[in-house]
N, C-alpha and C positions, 0 to 999 in steps of 0.2 A: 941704352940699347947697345947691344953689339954689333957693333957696323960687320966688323972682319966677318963674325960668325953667318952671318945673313948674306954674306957675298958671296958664297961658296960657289953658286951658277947664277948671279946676277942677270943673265938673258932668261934662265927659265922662270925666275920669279918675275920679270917682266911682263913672259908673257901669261904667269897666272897671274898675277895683278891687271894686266889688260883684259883678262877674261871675267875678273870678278867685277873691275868698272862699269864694263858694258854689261852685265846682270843687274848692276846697281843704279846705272842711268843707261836705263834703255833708249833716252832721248840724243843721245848722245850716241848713236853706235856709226853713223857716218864717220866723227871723229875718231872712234876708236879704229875703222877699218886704216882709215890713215895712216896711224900710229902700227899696225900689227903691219901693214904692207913696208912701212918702213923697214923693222924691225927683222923681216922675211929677208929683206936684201943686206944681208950681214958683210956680203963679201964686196959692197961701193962703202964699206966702212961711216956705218951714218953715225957714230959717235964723235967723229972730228968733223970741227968746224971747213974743213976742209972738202967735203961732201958739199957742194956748191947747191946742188940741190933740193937741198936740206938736211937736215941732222937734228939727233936729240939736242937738247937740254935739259937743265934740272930746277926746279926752282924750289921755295920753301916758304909756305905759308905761316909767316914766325908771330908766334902768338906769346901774349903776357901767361903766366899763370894761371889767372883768372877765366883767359880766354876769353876774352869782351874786349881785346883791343889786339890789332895786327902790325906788325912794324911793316910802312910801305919808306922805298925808296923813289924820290926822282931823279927816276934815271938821267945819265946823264948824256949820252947821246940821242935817246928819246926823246925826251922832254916831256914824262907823265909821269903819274904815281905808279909804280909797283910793286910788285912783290918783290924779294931779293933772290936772283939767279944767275944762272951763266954757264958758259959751253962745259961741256963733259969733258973738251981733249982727252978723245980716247978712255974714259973710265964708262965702264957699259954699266956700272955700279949708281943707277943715277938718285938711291935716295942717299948717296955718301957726297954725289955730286952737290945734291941740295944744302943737306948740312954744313958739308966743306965752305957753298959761298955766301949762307949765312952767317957764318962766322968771320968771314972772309969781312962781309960788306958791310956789317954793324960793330965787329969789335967785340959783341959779345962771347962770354968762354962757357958759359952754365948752360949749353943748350942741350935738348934732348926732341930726341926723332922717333915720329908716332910711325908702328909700320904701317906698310899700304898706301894704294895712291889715294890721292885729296884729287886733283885736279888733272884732267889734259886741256892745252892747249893749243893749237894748231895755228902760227899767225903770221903775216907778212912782215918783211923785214928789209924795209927799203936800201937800196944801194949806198954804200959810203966808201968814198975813197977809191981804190981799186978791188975792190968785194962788191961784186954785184948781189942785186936785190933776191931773195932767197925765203926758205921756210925754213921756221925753229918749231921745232915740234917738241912742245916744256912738258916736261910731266916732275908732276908737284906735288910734293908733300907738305904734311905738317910737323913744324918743328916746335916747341918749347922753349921760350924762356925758363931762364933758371931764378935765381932773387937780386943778378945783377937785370936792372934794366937801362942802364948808362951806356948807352950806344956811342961807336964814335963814325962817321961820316968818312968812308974812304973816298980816292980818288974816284968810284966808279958811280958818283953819287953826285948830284949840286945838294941834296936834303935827306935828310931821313927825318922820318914823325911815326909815333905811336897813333893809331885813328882807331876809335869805337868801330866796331864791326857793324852795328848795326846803323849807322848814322852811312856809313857805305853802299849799302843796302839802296838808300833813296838819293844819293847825290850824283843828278846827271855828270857830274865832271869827270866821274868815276872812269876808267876804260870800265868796257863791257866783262871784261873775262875777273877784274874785282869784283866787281858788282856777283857776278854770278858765284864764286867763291863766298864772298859774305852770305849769299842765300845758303849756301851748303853749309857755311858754318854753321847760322840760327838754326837751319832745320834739324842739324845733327844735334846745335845742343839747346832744344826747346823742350818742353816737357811731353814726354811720349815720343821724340826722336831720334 
C-alpha cells in the first residue's frame, strides 16, 4: 500500500473512517463519539503525547499470512498481552503511525497495511513517573506479515508471541479489547463474513 498516496488529508480520512466504523459497529457509537469529539478539537493538538488529556494513538493488529495467528506484545510498562502500538508524536497519519511501530516493535520488514480502521479503543492509562494518568485513544488497524515471521523483541517489550486468534477468543487472561479484536477478526474471516 501506499502510505504517502493515502496521506494526502489524513484528518479527513479519519473522519470517514470514523463514520464508516460507527455504520459498521453501531454498538460502538458512544466510543466513536469519543474519538470524533477528540478529533473536533484539533487546535489542543490531540496527536502529541503531550495533550495531557488524552491523545491519539495508533496500533496494528499484525497478523501471519494465513491470518489464524496475531503477533501480541507484553508490554512492557503494562504488564499484558497486546497489540503492537504507540504515540503518533504529532503524525495525524495514524494508519502510518501503526505500521511505523509494528515494525518498529517486532523487527519485522515484509509488512503490508489493510486500509480502514480494524479497531478503536478508548482506555485508561495510569500515572507513571511525572505523566499523569490520562486517556489514549488507539485506533487500529490491520497489518500483514509478509514470509519473514522471525520477529525480534525490542526494548518496548519483556515478550513477543505469535497466538492463534481464535484460542484468544476464549482465554479469560486476554485484556478485553483482544478478546473483542479476535471476535472481529473470526467474524470478518468466517464463511459468509
Amino acid at each position: 500500500m501506499d502510505v504517502m498516496h493515502e496521506s494526502a488529508d489524513p484528518i479527513g480520512r479519519l473522519r470517514s473512517d470514523l463514520d464508516g466504523y460507527a455504520a459498521r459497529w453501531p454498538d460502538e457509537a458512544e466510543t466513536v463519539a469519543h474519538f470524533g469529539e477528540l478529533l473536533a478539537a484539533l487546535d489542543t493538538r490531540p496527536f502529541t503525547r503531550e495533550r495531557l488529556a488524552g491523545h491519539f494513538t495508533g496500533s496494528a493488529w499484525l497478523v501471519d499470512r494465513g491470518g489464524t495467528r496475531v503477533l501480541l506484545t507484553h508490554h512492557r510498562k503494562l504488564g499484558r498481552w497486546l497489540q503492537l502500538g504507540g504515540h503518533a508524536d504529532g503524525d495525524p497519519d495514524l494508519s502510518r503511525v501503526a505500521l511505523k511501530e509494528a515494525e518498529e516493535e517486532s523487527g519485522l520488514d515484509d509488512l503490508t497495511l489493510e486500509p480502514g480502521l480494524f479497531d478503536l479503543d478508548r482506555h485508561w492509562i495510569p500515572a507513571r513517573g511525572d505523566t499523569p494518568a490520562h486517556w489514549h485513544y488507539d485506533v487500529r488497524y490491520v497489518v500483514r506479515a509478509g514470509g519473514n515471521e522471525a520477529f525480534v523483541v525490542s526494548d518496548e517489550s519483556l515478550a513477543l508471541a505469535w497466538r492463534e486468534v481464535h484460542e484468544l477468543l476464549h482465554e479469560p487472561a486476554s485484556d478485553d479489547s483482544v478478546r473483542r479484536m479476535s471476535r472481529k477478526w473470526l467474524e470478518r474471516h468466517s464463511p459468509g463474513g
